[in-house]
DRENVOPA-266690 format. One line per field, with one value per residue (C-alpha): residue in one letter; y, x, z; residue number from 1. Coordinates in steps of 0.1 Angstrom, whole numbers. Example, Ala and Ser with C-alpha at 12.3 -4.5 7.8 and 13.67 -1.06 7.14 Angstrom:
// residues 2
resn A:S
v -45:-11
u 123:137
w 78:71
resi 1:2
This chain:
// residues 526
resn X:X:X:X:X:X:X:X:X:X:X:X:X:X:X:X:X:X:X:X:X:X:X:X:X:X:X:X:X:X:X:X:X:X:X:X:X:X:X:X:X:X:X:X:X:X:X:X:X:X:X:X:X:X:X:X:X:X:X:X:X:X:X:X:X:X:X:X:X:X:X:X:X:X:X:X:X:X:X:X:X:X:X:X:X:X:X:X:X:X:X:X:X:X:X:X:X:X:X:X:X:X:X:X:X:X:X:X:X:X:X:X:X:X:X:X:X:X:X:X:X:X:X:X:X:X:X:X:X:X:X:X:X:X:X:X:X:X:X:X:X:X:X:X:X:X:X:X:X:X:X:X:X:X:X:X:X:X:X:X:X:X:X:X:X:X:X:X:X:X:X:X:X:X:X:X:X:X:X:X:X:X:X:X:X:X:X:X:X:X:X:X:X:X:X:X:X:X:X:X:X:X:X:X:X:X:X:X:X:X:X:X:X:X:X:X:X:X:X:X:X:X:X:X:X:X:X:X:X:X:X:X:X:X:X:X:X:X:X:X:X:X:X:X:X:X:X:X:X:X:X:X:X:X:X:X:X:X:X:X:X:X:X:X:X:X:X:X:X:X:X:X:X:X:X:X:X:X:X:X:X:X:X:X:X:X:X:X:X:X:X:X:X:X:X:X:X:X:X:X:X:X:X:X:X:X:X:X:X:X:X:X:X:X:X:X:X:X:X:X:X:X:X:X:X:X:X:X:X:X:X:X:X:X:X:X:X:X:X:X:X:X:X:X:X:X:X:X:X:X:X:X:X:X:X:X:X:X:X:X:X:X:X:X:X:X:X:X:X:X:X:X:X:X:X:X:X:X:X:X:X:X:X:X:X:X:X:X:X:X:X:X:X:X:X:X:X:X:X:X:X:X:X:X:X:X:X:X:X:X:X:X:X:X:X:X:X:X:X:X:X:X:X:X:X:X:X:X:X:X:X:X:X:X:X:X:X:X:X:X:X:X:X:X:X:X:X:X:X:X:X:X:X:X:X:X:X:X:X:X:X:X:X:X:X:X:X:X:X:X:X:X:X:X:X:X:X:X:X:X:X:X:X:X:X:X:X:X:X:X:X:X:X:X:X:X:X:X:X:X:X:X:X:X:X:X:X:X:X:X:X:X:X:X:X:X:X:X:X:X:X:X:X:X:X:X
v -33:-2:25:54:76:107:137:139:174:153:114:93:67:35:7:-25:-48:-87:-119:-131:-94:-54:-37:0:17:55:69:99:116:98:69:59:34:55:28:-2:-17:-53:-69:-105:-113:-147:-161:-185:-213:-245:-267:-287:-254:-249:-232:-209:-182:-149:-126:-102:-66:-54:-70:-52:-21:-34:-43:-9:9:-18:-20:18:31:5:24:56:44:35:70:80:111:130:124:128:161:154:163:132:143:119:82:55:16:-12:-44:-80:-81:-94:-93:-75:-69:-56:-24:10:42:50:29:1:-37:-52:-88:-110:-103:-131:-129:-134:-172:-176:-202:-207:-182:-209:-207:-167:-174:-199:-179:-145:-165:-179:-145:-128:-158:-157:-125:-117:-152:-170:-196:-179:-145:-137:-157:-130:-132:-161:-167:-148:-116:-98:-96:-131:-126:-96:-117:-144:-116:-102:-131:-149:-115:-104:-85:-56:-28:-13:19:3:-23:-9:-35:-25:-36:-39:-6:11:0:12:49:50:42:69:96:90:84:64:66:64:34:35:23:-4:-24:-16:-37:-70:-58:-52:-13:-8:8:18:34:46:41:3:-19:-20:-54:-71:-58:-68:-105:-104:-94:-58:-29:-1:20:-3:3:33:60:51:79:77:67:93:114:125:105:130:140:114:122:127:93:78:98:83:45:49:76:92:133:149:162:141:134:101:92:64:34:4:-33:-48:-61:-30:-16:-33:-26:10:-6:-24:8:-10:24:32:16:-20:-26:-58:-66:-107:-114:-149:-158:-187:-178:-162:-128:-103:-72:-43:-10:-8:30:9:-18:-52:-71:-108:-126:-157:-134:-145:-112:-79:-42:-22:21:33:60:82:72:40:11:-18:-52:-85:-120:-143:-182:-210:-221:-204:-211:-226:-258:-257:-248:-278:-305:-294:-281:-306:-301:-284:-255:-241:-275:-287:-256:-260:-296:-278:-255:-283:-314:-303:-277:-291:-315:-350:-339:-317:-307:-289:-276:-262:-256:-261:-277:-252:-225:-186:-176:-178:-194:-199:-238:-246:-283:-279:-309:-311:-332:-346:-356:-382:-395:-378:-395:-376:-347:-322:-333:-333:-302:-290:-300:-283:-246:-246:-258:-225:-205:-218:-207:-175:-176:-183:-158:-130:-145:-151:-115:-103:-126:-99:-73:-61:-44:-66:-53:-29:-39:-69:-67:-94:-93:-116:-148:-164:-139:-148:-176:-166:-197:-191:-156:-168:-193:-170:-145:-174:-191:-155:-145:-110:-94:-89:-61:-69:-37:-24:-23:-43:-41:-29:-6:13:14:32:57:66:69:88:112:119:126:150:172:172:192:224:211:197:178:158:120:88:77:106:99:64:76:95:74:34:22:-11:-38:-58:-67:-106:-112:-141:-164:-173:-199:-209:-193:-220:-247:-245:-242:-279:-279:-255:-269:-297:-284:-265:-294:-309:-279:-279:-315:-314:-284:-256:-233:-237:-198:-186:-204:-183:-148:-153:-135:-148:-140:-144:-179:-213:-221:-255:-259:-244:-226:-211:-198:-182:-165:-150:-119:-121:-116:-117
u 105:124:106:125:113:126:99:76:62:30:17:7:-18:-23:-48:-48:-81:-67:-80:-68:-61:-63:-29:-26:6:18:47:62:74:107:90:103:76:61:43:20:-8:-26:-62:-69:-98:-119:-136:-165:-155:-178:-168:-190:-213:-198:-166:-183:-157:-177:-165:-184:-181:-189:-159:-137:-148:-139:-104:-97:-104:-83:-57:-57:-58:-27:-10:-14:-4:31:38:69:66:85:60:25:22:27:-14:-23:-20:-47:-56:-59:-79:-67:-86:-84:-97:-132:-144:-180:-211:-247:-250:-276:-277:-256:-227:-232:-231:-265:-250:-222:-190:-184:-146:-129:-125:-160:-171:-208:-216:-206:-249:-246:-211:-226:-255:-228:-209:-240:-258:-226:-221:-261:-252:-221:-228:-193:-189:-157:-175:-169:-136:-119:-145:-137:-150:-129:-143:-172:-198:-211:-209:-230:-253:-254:-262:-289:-306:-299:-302:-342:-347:-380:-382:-351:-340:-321:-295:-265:-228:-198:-162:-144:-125:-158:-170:-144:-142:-179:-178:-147:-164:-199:-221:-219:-186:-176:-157:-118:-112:-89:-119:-142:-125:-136:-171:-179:-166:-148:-111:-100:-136:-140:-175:-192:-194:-235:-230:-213:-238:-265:-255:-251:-286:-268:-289:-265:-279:-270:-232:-213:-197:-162:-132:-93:-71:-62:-95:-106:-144:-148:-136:-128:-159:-163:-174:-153:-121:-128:-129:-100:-74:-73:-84:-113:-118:-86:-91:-101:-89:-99:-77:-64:-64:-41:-23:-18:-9:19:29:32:48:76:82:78:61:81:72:87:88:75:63:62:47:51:25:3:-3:25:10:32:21:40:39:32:23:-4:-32:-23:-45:-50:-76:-74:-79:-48:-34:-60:-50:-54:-51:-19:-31:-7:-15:-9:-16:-4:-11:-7:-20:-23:-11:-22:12:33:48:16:34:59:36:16:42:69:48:70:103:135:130:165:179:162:172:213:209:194:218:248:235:199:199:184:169:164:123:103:67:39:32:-1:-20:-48:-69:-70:-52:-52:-20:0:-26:-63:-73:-98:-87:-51:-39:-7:23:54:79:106:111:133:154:150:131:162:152:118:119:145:121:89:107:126:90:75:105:98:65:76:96:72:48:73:78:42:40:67:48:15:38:43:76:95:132:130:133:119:107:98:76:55:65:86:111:119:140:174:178:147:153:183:173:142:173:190:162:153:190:174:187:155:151:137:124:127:87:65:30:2:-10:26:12:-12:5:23:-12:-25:14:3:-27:-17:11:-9:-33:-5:15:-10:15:30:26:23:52:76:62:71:108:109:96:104:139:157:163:185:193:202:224:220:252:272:263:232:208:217:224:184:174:171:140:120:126:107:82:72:71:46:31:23:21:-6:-24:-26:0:-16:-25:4:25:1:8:48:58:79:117:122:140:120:128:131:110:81:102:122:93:81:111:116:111:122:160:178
w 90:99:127:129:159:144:143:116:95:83:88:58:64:46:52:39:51:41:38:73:93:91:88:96:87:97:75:72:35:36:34:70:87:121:137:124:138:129:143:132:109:108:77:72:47:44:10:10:0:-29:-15:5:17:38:60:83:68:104:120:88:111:141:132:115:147:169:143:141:173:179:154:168:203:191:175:191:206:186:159:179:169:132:114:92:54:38:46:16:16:-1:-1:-18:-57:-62:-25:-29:-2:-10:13:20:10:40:25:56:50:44:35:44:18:-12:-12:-41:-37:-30:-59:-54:-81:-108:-125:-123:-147:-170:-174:-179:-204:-224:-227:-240:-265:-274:-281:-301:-319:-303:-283:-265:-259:-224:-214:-194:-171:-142:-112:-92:-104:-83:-115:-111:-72:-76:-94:-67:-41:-57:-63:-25:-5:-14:16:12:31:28:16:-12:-20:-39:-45:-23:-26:7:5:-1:34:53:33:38:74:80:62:71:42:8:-14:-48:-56:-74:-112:-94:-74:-99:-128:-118:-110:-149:-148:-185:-178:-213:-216:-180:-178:-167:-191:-202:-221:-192:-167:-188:-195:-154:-149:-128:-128:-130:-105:-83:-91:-72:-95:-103:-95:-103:-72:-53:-55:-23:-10:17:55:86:112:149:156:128:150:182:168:147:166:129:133:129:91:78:40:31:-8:-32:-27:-50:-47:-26:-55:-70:-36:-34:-64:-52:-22:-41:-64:-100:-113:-147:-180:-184:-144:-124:-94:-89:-57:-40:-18:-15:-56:-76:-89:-115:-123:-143:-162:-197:-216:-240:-231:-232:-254:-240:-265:-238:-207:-189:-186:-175:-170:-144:-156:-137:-114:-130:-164:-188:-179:-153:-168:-144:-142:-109:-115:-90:-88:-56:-25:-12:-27:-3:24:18:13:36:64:87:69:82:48:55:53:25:4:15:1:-33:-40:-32:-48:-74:-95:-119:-97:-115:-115:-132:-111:-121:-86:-91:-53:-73:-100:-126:-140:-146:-157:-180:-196:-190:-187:-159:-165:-159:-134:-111:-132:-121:-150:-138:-102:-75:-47:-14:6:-11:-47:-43:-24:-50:-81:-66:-56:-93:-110:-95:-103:-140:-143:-133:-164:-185:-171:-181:-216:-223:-212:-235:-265:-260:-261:-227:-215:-198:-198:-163:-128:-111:-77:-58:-30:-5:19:-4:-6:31:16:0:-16:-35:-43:-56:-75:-93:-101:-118:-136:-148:-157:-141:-110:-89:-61:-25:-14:21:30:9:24:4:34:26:-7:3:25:-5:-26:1:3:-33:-28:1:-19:-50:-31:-29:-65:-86:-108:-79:-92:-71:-93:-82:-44:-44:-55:-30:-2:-15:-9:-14:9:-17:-53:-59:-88:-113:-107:-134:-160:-134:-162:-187:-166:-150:-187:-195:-167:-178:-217:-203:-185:-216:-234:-218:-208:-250:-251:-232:-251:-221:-241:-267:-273:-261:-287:-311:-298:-294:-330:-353:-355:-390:-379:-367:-328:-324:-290:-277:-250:-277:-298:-261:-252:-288:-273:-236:-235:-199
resi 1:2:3:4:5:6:7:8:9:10:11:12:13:14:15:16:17:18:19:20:21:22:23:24:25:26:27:28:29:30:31:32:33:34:35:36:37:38:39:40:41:42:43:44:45:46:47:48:49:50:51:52:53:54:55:56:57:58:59:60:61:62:63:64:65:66:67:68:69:70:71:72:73:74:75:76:77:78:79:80:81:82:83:84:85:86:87:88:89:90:91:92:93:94:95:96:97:98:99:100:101:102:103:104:105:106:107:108:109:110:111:112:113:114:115:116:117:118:119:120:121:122:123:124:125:126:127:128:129:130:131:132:133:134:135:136:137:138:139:140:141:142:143:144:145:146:147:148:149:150:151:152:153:154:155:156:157:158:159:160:161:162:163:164:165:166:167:168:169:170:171:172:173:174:175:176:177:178:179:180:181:182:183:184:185:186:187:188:189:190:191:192:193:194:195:196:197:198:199:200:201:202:203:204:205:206:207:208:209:210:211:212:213:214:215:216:217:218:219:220:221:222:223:224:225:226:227:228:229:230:231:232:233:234:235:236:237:238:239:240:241:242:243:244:245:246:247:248:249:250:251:252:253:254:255:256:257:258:259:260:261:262:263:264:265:266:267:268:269:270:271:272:273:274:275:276:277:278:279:280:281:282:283:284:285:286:287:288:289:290:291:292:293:294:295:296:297:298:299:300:301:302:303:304:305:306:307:308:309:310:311:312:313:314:315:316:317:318:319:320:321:322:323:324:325:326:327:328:329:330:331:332:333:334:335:336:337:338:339:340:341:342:343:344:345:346:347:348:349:350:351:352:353:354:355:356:357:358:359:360:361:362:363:364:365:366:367:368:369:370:371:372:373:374:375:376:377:378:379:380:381:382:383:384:385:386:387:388:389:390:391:392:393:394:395:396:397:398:399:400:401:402:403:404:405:406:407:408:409:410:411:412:413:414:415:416:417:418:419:420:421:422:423:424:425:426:427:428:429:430:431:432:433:434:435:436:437:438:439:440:441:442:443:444:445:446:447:448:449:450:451:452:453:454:455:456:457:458:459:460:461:462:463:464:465:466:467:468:469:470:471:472:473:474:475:476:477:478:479:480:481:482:483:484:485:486:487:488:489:490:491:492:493:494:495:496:497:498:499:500:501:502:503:504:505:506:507:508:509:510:511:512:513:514:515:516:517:518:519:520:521:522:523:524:525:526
């Protein structure tokens, strides 16, 4: 990451609270990276309590200040005297906490893996179904989301004698602890908490079926809107001024998505982590009958529609922990593309995107003959689900023909970025700083110049302040060659009924395709 110790007229401050650490990033309105500060987190996982996942929302706090006044230490001089424009919180999707009036923790926080709220879903579900007489009432709701969590919390957490009980998302925590009282939550966290987008308003069917009383829910504000002022005592944990506004934040996904820049209608964002996780710019709502694909509202308007697969490079992590990667991936790209195998490289049992089948299993088609093939077989089988996530996409009508950025740990391979940019037949941009807590300081720069030019835009920020790392080309004739592999895996992908739905939304062409991946890409061209 580039730190340029040039002065600075004002200081952008984006925070982004993990999974596994706190990250606390200063930039200036170039976009040039200040300093950056980082605390670890810990997590309490037991599976065999139904995949418990908690964290404690009081060591979130901790870590802010630790990974804040790190941040602040490592201003270069030059830039000391800079004022702090506005400061912006991003934190994972579906992490939610009981807290007070005051906006403090009561509970432990469910993070968004937590699974123990599986009764509080079936009970969602079968309410919503009792209710609009069909059995698939209610399938964009998964256990990821924070409604059935919120149910889980109310009914586990029963403590009397307090002031009240009200449900939290992560970000809320640490704008209520900066400013000093109880905060409105963004549109962004609020989605997956029941909160209706299109209607801006939470969703009184959804709550009900969960058993939510509403006025338990914050008010929900558009990104950017400022929760209040940083405090004395809020100043001295954290470094940040006295009085500094404190603005509603995004998920982390969609934080870095203003990271990597994909702002303008038809532009992705494909992040590979553990998971592989796209998410784009469309100017209309993306309807999704099988719940695959949801919507975020852009913060500057429209709408920014994603989905989150269990395939990604925790494959690789898990299977080649031991393995020499950058050796394995030179023996690919001389001797395996295709690679003799097709895998299914699922990191878990289920699925959530392209297609919605809690059943889905791991497959291997065909046999490979070393650590290169097999390596070869499981990096091209996540590089064709990313396919298909873009052409499912482009079957619901989504805009798929602008930029691709890619973003996360697997983009620290070139081989793999290379090979994504050939099995695509798109050339994909690495962009120069892709954290969320940078999308963040650009949420919180638009915020900040809004405040003298009202029309300022976080899309016209992030020109100004994202910039480009690298663009890999598709190589010649790879796009075709790769081809035959991903016909097969969506072959048995429909063989085995999981795309099933997404063969009904991809339109028809006025000719018959012949396959199932031709009737999917009828409307995704490289």
């Amino acid at each position: 990451m580039h730190m340029d110790p040039r002065s600075a007229d004002v200081i952008w401050v984006g925070i982004d609270l993990g999974t596994q650490s706190v990250r606390v990033l200063l930039a200036d309105d170039t976009g040039q990276v200040l300093a950056l500060g980082s605390a670890r987190l810990t997590s309490h996982r037991r599976s065999d309590a139904g995949r418990r996942h908690e964290q404690d929302p009081h060591q979130w706090w901790e870590a802010v200040g630790e990974a804040s006044r790190q941040a602040f230490g490592e201003l270069p001089p030059a830039c000391r005297s800079a004022p702090v424009g506005a400061v912006a919180v991003c934190s994972t999707s579906g992490t939610v906490l009981l807290g007070d009036d005051r906006g403090a923790p009561l509970t432990p926080a469910l993070m968004y893996d937590d699974a123990r709220a599986v009764d509080e879903l079936a009970r969602l579900k079968r309410r919503l179904a009792e209710a609009d007489g069909s059995a698939g009432s209610g399938t964009a709701v998964q256990l990821s989301w924070a409604l059935p969590k919120i149910d889980w919390l109310f009914r586990h957490h029963t403590t009397t004698g307090l002031s009240g009980r009200y449900v939290a998302h992560s970000a809320d925590v640490i704008a209520a602890a900066l400013v000093g009282h109880r905060v409105d939550t963004d549109s962004s966290h609020a989605l997956k908490s029941g909160y209706d987008v299109a209607g801006r308003r939470w969703d009184e069917r959804l709550l009900g079926a969960a058993g939510v009383d509403p006025a338990t829910l914050p008010e929900v504000v558009a990104p950017g809107s400022t929760l209040g002022t940083v405090t004395h005592a809020a100043a001295a944990h954290t470094g940040i001024a006295a009085g500094t506004p404190i603005v509603a934040g995004m998920t982390d996904g969609c934080a870095a998505q203003i990271a990597a820049g994909a702002l303008t209608p038809g532009s992705w964002n494909s992040v590979l982590g553990t998971t592989l996780v796209l998410k784009g710019v469309s100017p209309t709502l993306i309807d999704d009958p099988a719940g695959a694909v949801y919507s975020h509202r852009h913060p500057d308007g429209g709408w920014l529609p994603g989905g989150a697969s269990n395939v990604g490079a925790g494959a690789v992590a898990g299977e080649f922990a031991d393995d020499d990667l950058d050796a394995l991936a030179a023996a690919a790209g001389r001797r395996y593309e295709p690679a003799g195998a097709v895998i299914y490289p699922l990191t878990a049992r289920g699925e959530r995107f392209p297609f919605v089948r809690p059943d889905a299993t791991r497959f291997e088609l065909g046999a490979t003959s070393s650590r290169a093939e097999r390596y070869a077989a499981v990096v091209q089988g996540v590089a064709y689900v990313e396919r298909l996530c873009f052409e499912r996409l482009a079957a619901l009508g989504a805009p798929v023909d602008g930029d691709i950025r890619i973003t996360g740990g697997g983009t620290r391979s070139d081989y793999w970025n290379q090979l994504r940019a050939d099995v695509l037949g798109r050339p994909l941009v690495i962009p120069r700083t892709p954290e969320p807590a940078f999308g963040m300081a650009v949420l919180a720069s638009a915020a900040g110049h809004r405040v003298d030019a009202p029309g300022v835009t976080v899309t016209q920020r992030a020109a100004a302040m994202v910039g480009r790392r690298a663009v890999v080309e598709p190589r010649a004739d790879a796009h075709e060659r790769l081809a035959e592999g991903y016909d097969r895996l969506v072959a048995e992908l429909t063989r085995r009924g999981y795309l099933d739905d997404a063969d009904e939304a991809a339109p028809s062409t006025g000719s018959t395709p012949t396959t199932a991946a031709q009737r999917l890409s009828s409307r995704y061209t490289p």
